[in-house]
C-alpha positions as CSV (number, residue, x, y, z in Angstrom):
1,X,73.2,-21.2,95.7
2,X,73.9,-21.1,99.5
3,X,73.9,-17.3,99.0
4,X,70.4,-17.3,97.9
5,X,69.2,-20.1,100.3
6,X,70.3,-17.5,103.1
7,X,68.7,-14.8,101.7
8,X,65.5,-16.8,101.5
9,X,65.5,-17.6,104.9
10,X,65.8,-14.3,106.3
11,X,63.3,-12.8,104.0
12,X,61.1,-15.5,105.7
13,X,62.3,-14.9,109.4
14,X,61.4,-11.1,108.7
15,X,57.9,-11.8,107.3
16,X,57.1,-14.1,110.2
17,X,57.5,-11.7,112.7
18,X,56.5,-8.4,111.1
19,X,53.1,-7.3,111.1
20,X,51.4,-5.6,108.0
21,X,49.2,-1.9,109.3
22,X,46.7,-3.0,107.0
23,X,44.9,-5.6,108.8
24,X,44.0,-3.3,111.9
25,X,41.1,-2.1,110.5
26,X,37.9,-5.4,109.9
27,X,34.8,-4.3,109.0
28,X,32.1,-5.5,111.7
29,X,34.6,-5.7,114.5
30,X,32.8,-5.3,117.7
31,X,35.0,-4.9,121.0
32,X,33.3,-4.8,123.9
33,X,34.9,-3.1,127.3
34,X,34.4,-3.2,130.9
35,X,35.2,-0.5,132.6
36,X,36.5,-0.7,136.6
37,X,37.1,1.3,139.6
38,X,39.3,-1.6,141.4
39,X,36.7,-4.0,141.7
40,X,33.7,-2.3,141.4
41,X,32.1,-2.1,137.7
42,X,31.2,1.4,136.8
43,X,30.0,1.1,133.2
44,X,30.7,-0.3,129.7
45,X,32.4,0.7,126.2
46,X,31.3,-0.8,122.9
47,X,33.6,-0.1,119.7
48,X,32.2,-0.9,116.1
49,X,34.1,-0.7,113.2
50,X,31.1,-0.1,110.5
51,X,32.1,0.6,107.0
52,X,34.9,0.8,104.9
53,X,34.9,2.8,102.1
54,X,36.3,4.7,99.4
55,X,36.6,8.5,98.5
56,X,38.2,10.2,95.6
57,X,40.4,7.3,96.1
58,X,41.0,7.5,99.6
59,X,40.1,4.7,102.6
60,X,37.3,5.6,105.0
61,X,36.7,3.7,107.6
62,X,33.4,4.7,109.8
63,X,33.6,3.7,113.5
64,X,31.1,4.3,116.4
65,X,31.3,3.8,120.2
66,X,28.3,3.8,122.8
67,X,29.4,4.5,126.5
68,X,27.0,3.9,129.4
69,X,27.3,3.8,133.1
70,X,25.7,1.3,135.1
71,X,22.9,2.5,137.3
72,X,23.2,3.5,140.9
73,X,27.2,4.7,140.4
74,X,27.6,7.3,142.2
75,X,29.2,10.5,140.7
76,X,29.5,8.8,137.1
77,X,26.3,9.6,135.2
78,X,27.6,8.6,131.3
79,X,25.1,7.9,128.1
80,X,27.1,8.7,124.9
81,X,27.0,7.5,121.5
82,X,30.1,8.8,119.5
83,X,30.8,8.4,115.6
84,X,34.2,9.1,113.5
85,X,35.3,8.9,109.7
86,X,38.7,8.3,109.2
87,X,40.3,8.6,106.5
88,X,43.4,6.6,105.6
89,X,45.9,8.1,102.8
90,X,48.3,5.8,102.4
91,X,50.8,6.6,105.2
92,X,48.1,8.0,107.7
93,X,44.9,8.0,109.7
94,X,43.2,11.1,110.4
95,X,39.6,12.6,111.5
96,X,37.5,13.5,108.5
97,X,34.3,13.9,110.7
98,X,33.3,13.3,114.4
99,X,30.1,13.8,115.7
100,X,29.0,12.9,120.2
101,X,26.1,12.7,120.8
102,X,25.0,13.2,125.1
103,X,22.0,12.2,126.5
104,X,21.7,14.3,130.1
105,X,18.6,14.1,131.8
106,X,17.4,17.2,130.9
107,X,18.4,17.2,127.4
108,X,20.1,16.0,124.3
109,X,23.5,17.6,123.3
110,X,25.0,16.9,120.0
111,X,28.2,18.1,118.9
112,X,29.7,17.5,115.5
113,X,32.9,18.2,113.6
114,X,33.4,18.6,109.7
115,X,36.8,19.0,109.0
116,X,37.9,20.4,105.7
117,X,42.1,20.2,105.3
118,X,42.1,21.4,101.5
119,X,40.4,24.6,102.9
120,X,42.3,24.5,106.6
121,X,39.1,24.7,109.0
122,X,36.8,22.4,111.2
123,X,33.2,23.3,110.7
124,X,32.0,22.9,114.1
125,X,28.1,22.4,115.1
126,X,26.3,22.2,118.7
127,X,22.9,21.6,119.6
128,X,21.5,21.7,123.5
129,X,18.1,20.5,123.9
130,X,17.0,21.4,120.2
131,X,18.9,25.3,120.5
132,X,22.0,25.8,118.6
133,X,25.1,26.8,120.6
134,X,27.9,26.9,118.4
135,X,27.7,26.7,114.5
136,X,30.7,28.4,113.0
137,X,34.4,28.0,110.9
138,X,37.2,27.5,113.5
139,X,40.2,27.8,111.0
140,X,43.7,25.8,112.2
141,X,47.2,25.9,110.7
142,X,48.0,24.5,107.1
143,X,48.7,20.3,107.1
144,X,47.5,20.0,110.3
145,X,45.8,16.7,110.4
146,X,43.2,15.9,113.2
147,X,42.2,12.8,115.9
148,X,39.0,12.7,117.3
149,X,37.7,11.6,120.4
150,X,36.8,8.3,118.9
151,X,39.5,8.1,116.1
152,X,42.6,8.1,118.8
153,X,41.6,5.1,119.7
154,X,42.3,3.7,116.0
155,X,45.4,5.8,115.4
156,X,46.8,4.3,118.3
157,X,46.3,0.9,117.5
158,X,47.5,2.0,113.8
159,X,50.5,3.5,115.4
160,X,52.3,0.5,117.2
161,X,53.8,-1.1,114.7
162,X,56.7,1.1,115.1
163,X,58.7,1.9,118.9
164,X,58.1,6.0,118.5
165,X,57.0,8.9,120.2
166,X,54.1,10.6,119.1
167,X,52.7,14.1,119.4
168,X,49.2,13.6,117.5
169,X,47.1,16.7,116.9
170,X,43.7,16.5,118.1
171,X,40.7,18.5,118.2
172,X,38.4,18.2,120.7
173,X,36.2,20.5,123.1
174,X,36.2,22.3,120.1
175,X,40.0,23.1,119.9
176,X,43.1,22.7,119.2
177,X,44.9,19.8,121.5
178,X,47.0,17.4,121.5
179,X,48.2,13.7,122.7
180,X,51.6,12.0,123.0
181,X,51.7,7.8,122.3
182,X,54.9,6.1,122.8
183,X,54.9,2.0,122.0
184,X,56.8,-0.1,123.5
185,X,58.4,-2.8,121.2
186,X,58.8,-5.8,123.8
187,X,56.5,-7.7,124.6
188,X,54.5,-8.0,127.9
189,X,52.6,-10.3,129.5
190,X,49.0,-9.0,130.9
191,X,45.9,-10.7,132.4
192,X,42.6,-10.0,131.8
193,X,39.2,-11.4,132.8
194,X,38.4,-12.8,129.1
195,X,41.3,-15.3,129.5
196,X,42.8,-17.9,132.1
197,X,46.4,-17.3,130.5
198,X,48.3,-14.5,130.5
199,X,48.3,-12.5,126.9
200,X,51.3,-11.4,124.9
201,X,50.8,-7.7,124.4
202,X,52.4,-4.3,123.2
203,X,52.5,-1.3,125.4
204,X,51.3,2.1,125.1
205,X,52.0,4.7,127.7
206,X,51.0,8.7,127.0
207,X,49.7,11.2,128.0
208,X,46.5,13.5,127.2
209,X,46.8,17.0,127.0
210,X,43.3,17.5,127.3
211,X,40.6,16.8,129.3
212,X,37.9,14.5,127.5
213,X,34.7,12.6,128.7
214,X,34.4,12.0,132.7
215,X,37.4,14.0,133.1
216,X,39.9,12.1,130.9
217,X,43.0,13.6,131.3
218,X,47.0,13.2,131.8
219,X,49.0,10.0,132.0
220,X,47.4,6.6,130.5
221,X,48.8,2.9,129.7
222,X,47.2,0.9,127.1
223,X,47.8,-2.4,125.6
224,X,47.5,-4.5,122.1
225,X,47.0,-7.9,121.5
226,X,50.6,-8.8,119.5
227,X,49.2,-9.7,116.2
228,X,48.4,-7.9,112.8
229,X,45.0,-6.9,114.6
230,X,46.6,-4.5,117.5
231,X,43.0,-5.2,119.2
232,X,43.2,-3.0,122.4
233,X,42.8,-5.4,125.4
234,X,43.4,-3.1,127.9
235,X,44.1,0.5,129.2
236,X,45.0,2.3,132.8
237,X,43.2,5.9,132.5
238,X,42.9,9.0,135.0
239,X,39.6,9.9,135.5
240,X,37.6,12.6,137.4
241,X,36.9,10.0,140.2
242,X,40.6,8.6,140.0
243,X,42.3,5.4,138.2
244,X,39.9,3.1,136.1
245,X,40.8,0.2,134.3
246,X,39.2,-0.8,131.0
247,X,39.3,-3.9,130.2
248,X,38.2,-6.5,126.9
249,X,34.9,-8.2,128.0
250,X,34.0,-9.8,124.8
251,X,34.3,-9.3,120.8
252,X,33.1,-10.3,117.4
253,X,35.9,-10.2,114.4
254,X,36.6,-12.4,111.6
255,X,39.5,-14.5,111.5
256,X,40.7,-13.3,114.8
257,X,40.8,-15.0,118.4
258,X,42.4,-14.4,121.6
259,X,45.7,-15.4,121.6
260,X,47.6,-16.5,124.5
């Protein structure tokens, strides 16, 4: 009897403190960002979480993100609406489509990405101002599965349940890329704008081997609220213009607050 009283109470130790993967993704999450060069605000990042679905019985979940830069910033001229389709097997998330969408002044640039892993290519599209630039089969090593621009920012919150390193494959620019995550298991205290009291969080520090949207590229630190949500509070990124900071602003979730 004592036996089984132990055992009881460390089954229930373990299940107060571990997290289940499965509650990342909420459909109609909306996290909004702010994003900072020191003090000065240069723009802002919106994150939906759409739709959740299923596929040949598979899990996709549809995100989209809008990025804009306030007006008069110099140097930083940003108006981008990015969608992803992930698809969740079981064990993993990966890209099933991605499609950015630019508006420049001059013109309207849409770029799209169909991946098909049963037949090992990404059918890549581009459109500049109505012409088409790029419509072909770019073909990629067998089991290979893809992030996208918009869906690392999932995988990585999908990811830190466990202290690893990571080299993810991604595809972006219309190639062959990759990033490395590694999550740190302790937690650590940040401060954001959203809160008076310091947050418990989980730490993400990597590095981009590619060079993404207003010159994303090398070193970054992010962090995770420490819950079942892994909502990303904050992240340190380099940047054509230097170091930014983006930082949580505001969000919409069910059954989910700020925890401090």
């Amino acid at each position: 009897m004592i036996k089984k009283v132990l055992i009881l109470i460390f089954v229930l130790l373990i299940s107060g403190t571990a997290y289940s993967q499965n509650k990342v993704f909420s459909k109609g999450e909306e996290l909004s960002y702010i994003v900072y060069y020191g003090f000065i605000k240069l723009g802002e990042v919106k994150m939906y979480l759409t739709e959740i679905s299923n596929e040949n019985g598979l899990t996709v979940y549809s995100s989209k993100s809008t990025m804009k830069s306030y007006s008069g910033i110099p140097f930083v001229n940003l108006n981008n609406i990015f969608e992803s389709d992930m698809i969740y097997d079981g064990k993993e998330i990966y890209s099933k489509r991605f499609k950015a969408t630019e508006y420049k002044e001059d013109a309207i640039v849409i770029t799209e990405y169909k991946f098909n892993y049963d037949s090992d290519f990404v059918y890549v599209t581009k459109i500049n101002g109505g012409k088409t630039e790029r419509d072909e089969k770019i073909n990629f090593n067998k089991n290979i599965k893809f992030q996208d621009g918009l869906s690392l920012f999932y995988s990585a919150r999908f990811n830190s349940f466990t202290s690893d390193n990571y080299l993810i494959p991604v595809f972006m620019n219309e190639a062959e890329t990759s990033v490395n995550y590694y999550i740190a298991s302790k937690p650590e205290e940040i401060s954001i704008s959203l809160s008076d009291d310091d947050i418990n969080s989980l730490r993400c520090n990597g590095s981009a081997n590619f060079t993404g949207v207003v010159g994303l590229t090398g070193e970054f630190a992010g962090w995770f609220s420490d819950d079942d949500a892994r909502v990303h509070l904050k992240s340190q990124l380099n940047v054509v213009i230097g170091n930014v900071t983006l930082e949580l602003d505001s969000y919409k979730r069910k059954d989910w607050k700020l925890n401090t």
